[in-house]
VMD Tcl script that draws the C-alpha trace (Angstrom):
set ca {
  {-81.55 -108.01 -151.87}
  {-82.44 -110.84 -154.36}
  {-79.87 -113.52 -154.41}
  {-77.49 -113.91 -157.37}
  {-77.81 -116.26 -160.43}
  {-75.24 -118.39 -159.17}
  {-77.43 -119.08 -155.89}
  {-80.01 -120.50 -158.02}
  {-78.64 -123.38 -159.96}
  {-81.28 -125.74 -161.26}
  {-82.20 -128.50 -159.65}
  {-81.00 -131.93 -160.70}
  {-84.09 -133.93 -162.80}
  {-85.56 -136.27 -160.89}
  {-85.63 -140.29 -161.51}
  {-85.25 -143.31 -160.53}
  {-84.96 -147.12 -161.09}
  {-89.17 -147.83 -159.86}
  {-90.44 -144.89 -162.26}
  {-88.40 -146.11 -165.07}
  {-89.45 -149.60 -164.50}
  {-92.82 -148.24 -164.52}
  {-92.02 -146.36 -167.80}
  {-91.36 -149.02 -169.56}
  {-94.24 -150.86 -168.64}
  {-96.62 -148.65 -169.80}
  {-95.17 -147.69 -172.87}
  {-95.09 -151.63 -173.44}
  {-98.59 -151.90 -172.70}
  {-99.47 -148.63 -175.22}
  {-97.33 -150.37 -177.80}
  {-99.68 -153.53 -176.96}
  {-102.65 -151.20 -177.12}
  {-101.89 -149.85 -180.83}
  {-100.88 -153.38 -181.94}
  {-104.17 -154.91 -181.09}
  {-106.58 -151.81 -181.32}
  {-108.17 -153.46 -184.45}
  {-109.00 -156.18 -182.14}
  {-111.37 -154.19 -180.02}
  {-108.47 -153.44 -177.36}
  {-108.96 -150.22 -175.27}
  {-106.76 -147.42 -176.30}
  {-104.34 -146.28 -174.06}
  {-104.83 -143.30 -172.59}
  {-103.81 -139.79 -173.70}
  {-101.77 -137.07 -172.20}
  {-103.40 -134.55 -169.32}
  {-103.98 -131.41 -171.25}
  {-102.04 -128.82 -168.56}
  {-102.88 -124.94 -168.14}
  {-100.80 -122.40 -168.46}
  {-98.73 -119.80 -165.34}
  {-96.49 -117.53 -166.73}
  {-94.01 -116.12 -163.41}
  {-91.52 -113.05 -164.27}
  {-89.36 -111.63 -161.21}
  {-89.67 -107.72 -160.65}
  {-86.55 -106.33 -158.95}
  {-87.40 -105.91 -155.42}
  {-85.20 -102.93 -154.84}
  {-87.44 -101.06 -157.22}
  {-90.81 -102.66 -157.01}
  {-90.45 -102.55 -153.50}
  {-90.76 -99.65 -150.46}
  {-88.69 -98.94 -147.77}
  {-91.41 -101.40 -145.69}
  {-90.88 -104.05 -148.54}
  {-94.38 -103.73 -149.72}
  {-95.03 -103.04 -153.24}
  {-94.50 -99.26 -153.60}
  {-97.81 -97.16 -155.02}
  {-96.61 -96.88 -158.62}
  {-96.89 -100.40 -158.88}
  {-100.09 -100.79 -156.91}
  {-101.64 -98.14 -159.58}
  {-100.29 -99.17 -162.96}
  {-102.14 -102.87 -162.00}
  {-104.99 -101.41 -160.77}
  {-103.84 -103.09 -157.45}
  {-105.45 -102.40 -153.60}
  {-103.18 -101.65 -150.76}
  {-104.71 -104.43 -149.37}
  {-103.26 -107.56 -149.73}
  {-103.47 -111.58 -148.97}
  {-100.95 -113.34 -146.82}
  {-100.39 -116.92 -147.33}
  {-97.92 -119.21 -144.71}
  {-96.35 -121.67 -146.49}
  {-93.95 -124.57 -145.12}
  {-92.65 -127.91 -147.41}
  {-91.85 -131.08 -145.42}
  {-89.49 -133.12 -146.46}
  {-85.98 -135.37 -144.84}
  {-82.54 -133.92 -143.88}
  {-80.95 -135.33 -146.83}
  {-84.67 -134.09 -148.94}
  {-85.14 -137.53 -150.43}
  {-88.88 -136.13 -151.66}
  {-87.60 -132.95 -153.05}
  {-84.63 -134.87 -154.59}
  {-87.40 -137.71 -156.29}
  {-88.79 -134.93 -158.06}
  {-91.81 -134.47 -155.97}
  {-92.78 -132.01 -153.24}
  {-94.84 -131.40 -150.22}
  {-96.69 -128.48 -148.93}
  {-98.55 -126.92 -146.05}
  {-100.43 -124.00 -146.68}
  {-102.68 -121.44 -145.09}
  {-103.95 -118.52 -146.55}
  {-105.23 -115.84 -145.43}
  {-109.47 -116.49 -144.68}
  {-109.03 -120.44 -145.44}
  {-110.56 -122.18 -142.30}
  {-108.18 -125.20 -143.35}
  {-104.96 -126.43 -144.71}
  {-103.76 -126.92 -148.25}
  {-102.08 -130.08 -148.88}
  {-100.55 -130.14 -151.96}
  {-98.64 -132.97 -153.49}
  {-96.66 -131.78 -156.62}
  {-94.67 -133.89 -159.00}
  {-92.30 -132.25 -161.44}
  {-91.10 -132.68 -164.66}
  {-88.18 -130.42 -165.96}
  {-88.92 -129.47 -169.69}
  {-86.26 -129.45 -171.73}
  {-85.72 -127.42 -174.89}
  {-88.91 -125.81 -174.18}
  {-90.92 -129.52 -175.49}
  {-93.73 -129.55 -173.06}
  {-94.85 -132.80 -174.82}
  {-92.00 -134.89 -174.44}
  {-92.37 -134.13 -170.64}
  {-96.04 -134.55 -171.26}
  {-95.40 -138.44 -172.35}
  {-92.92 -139.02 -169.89}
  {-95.29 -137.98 -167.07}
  {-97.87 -140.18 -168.84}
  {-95.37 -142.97 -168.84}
  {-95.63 -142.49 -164.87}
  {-99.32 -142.87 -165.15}
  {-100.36 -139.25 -165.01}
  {-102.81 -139.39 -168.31}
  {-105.91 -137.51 -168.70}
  {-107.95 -140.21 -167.48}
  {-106.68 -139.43 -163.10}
  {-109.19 -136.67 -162.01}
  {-106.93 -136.32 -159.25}
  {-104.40 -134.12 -160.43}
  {-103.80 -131.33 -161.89}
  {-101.11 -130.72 -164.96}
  {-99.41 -127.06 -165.05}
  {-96.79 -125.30 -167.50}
  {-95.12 -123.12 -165.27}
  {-93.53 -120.51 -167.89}
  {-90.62 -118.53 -166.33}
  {-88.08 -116.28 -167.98}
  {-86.14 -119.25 -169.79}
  {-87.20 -122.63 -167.51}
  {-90.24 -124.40 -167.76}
  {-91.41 -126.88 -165.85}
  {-94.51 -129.47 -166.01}
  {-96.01 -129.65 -162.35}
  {-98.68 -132.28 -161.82}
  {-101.19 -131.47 -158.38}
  {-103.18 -133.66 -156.15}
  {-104.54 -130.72 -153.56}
  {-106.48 -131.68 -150.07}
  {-107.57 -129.63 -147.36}
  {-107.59 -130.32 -144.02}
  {-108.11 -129.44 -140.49}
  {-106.65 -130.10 -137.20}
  {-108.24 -128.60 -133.45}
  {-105.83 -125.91 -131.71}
  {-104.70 -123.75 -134.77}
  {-106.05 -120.46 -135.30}
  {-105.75 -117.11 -137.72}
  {-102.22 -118.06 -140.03}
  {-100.80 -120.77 -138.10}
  {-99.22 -123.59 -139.55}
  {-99.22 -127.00 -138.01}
  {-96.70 -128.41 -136.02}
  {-93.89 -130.87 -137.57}
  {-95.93 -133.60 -136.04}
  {-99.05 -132.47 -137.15}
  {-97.97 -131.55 -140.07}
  {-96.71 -135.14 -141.06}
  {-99.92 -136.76 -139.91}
  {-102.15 -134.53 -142.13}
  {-99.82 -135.54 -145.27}
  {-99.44 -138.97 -144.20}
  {-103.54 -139.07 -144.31}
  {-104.15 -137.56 -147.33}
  {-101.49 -138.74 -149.29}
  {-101.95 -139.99 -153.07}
  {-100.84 -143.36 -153.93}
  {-99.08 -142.07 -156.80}
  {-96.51 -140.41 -154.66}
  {-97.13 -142.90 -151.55}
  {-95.77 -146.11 -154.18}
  {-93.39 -143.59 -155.65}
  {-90.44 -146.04 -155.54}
  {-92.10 -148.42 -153.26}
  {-94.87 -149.30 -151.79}
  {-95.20 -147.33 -149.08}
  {-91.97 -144.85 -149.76}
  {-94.16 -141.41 -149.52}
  {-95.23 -142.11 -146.42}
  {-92.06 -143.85 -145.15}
  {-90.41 -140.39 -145.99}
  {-93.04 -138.39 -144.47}
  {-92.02 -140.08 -141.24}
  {-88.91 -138.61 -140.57}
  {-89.63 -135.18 -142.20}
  {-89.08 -131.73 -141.27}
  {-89.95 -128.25 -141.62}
  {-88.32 -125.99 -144.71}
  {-89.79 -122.81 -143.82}
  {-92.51 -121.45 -143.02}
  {-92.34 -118.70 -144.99}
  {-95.08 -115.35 -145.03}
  {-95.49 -114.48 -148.60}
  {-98.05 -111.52 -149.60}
  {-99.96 -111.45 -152.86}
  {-101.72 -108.46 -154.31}
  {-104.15 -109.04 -157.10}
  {-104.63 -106.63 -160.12}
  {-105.14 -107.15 -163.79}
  {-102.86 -106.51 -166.82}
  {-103.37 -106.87 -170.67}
  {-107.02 -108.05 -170.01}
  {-105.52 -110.78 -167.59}
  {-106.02 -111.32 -163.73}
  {-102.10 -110.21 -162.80}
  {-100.62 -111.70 -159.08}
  {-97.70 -109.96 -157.69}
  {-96.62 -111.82 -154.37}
  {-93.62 -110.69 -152.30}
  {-91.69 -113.66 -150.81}
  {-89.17 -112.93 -147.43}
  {-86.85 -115.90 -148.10}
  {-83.93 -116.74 -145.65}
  {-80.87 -115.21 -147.30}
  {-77.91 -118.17 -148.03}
  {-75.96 -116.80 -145.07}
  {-78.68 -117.38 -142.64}
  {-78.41 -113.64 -141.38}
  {-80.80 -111.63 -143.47}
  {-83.56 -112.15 -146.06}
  {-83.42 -111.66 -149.67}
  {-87.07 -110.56 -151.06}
  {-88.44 -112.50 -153.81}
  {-90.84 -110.54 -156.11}
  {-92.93 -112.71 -158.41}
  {-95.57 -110.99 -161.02}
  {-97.68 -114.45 -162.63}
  {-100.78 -114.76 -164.95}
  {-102.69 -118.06 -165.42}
  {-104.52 -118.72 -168.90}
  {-105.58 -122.30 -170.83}
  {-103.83 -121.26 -174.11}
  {-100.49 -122.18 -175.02}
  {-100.11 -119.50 -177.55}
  {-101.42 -117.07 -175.17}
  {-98.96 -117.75 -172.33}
  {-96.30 -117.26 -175.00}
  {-97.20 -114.28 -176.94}
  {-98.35 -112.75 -172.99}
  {-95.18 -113.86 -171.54}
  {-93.11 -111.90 -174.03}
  {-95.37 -108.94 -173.74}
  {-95.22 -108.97 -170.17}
  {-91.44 -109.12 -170.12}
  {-91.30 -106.12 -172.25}
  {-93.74 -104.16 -169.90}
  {-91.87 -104.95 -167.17}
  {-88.41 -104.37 -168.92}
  {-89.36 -101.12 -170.17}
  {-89.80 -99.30 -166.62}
  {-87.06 -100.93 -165.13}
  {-88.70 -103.34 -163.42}
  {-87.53 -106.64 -164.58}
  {-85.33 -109.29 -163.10}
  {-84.00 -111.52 -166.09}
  {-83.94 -114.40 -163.97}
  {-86.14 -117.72 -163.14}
  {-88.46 -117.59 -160.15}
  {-87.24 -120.71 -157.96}
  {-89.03 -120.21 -154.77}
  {-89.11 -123.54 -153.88}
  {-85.52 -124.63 -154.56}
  {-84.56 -121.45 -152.47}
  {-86.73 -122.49 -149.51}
  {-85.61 -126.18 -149.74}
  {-81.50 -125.03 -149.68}
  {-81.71 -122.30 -147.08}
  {-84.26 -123.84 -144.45}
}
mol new
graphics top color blue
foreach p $ca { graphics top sphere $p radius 0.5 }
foreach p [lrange $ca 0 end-1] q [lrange $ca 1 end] { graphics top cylinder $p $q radius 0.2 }
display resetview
């Protein structure tokens, strides 16, 4: 069964006293900047320029067989192979989740083929009332501009939520793993610890990433399965998520159908179009995809 709406309340925003120290600074030193541009000073620098993911839940007790794989009159109205890709995915974090709880998160994956390990070190900015640039300057404030070739900067569009997520992605290796195993908690923290940014690493502190990273945990690992098809002229990704159910005595499938494009007013007119697609054979689950925030509470 999916969990109900109640089960996935939104997270709290993230923030804190360092980051809106550092907020302030900057936007001082832009202020500076614009006063003194006529002077020859350098401007300061602009907002990352994000891409688009558009997520929409499908009702897993219709999408989904009696196996809990995507049933064949999905598979064929997506063009979509029986085949699929599996990807094991864990998030490391405290007891009390002080990374998760700053705003940021980190992840261990393997997928399916990968000789490696993901690392992927997400911050994330809730959008409210839908203005992705106000969330846009803020993470700008907090030094993610379009000048750091490190990250990444993605809308992800869900039925009502969005948020800004800003990516710095490494991949790593470590002897004694094979096929879709996932590191060991210790393991696990050294490979993070290693390839950590200093964005998140100086989060609050100098040092406070890392210092977290010591005393983390598993939340998961989860085995999600992604089929890929196409829709509308886009690549369409449906992956089917076996989350932990809140009682700890079952799992609750999480069905996720996504799209990726550059274009803001392609991700919206899409989205709606989508929704409609989706709504019309009974298929749609008018909720927001929270994967994450699921993992992190029942883990």
């Amino acid at each position: 069964m999916y969990p109900t709406p109640a089960a996935l309340a939104t997270p709290t925003a993230s923030g804190a006293a360092a980051p809106a120290r550092r907020r302030a600074a900057l936007l001082g030193l832009a202020l500076a900047a614009a006063l003194f541009g006529a002077a020859g000073a350098a401007p300061a620098a602009s907002n990352m320029v994000p891409d688009y993911e558009v997520k929409l839940l499908l009702n897993p007790t219709v999408v989904l067989d009696s196996n809990y794989k995507l049933n064949a009159t999905v598979l064929s109205t997506f063009g979509m192979p029986s085949s699929v890709t599996k990807m094991n995915v864990m998030f490391m974090d405290g007891d009390a989740k002080p990374i998760y709880n700053n705003g940021w998160i980190a992840r261990v994956r393997k997928s399916e083929g990968d000789s490696g390990f993901e690392l992927s070190y997400k911050k994330r900015y809730p959008i409210a009332n839908g203005n992705i640039t106000e969330a846009l300057y803020q993470a700008s404030a907090d030094g993610f501009t379009s000048g750091d070739s490190n990250y990444e900067a993605q809308i992800e569009w869900g039925y009502q939520a969005k948020t800004l997520s800003i990516t710095n992605s490494k991949t790593d290796s470590k002897s004694g793993y094979s096929g879709m195993d996932l590191p060991s908690t210790a393991d696990a923290r050294s490979l993070l610890k290693k390839n950590i940014p200093g964005k998140m690493n100086n989060w609050l502190s100098n040092g406070w990433g890392g210092n977290a990273l010591d005393t983390s945990r598993k939340y998961g690992p989860v085995l999600a399965k992604r089929s890929v098809g196409s829709w509308s002229g886009l690549k369409l990704y449906i992956e089917v998520w076996p989350i932990r159910n809140a009682a700890g005595s079952g799992i609750d499938y999480v069905v996720e159908a996504s799209f990726k494009t550059t274009s803001e007013s392609v991700a919206s007119a899409k989205h709606d179009e989508l929704q409609a697609f989706l709504a019309a054979r009974g298929w749609f689950l008018a909720q927001d995809s929270l994967k994450t925030q699921l993992i992190m509470d029942r883990y």
